[in-house]
C-alpha positions as CSV (number, residue, x, y, z in Angstrom):
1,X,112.1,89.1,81.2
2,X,111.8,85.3,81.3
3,X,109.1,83.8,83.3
4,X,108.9,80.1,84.8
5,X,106.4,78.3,86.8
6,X,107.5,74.6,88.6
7,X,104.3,72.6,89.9
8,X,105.4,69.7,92.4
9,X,103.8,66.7,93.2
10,X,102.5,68.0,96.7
11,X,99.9,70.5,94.6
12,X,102.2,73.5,95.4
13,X,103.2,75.8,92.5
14,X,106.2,78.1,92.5
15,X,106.5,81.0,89.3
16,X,109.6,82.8,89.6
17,X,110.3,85.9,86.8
18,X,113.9,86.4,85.8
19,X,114.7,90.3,84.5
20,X,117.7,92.4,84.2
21,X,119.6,94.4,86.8
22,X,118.3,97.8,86.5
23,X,115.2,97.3,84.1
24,X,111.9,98.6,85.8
25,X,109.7,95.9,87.1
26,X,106.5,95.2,85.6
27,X,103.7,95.1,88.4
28,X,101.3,93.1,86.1
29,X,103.3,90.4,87.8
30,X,102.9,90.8,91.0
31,X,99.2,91.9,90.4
32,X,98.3,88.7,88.3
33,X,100.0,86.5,91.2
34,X,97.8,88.1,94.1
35,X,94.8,87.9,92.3
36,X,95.5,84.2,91.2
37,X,95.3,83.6,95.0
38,X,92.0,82.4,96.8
39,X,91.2,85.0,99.8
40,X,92.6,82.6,102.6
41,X,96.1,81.9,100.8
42,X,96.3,86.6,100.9
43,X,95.4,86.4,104.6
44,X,97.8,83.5,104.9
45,X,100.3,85.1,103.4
46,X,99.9,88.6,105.4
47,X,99.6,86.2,108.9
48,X,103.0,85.0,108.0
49,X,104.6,88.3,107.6
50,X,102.9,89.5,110.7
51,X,104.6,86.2,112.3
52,X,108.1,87.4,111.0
53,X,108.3,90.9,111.9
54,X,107.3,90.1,115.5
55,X,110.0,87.7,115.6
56,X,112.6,89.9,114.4
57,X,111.7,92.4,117.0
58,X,112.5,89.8,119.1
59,X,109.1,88.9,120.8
60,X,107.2,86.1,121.6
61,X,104.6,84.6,119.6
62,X,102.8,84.3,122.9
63,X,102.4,88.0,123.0
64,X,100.8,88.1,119.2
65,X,97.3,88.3,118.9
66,X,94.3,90.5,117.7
67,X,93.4,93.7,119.2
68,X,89.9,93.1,121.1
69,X,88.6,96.5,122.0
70,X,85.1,96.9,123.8
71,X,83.0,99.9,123.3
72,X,79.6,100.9,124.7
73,X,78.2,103.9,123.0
74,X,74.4,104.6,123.8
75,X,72.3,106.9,121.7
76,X,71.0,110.0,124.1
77,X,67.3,110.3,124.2
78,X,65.5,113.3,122.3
């Protein structure tokens, strides 16, 4: 496996790991990338996923939002 990582001049960073057709991945990868990201960039990243499947089922972006539920629970006197 052969690992590379380009840095451009706008700040971003990209690291891209080359391995062989049927060799098992390593997850040390994927868990040393994740980790190496600050809490915003994760939720970013998951926002942006969110963003695509809802396009490919074909729906709005108008539609995507949050679930606000409302709950009023009140403790029964003893």
């Amino acid at each position: 496996m052969r690992e590379t990582r380009d840095i451009f001049k706008d700040g971003r960073t990209i690291t891209t790991r080359l391995s062989r057709f049927g060799e098992r991945p390593d997850r040390e990868f994927d868990i040393q990338f994740w980790q190496g990201l600050t809490s915003e960039a994760r939720a970013n990243a998951v926002w942006e996923l969110v963003v695509d499947y809802w396009q490919m089922k074909g729906k709005t972006l108008d539609e995507l939002r949050l679930q606000r539920s409302v709950e009023n629970i009140q403790r029964g006197r003893r």
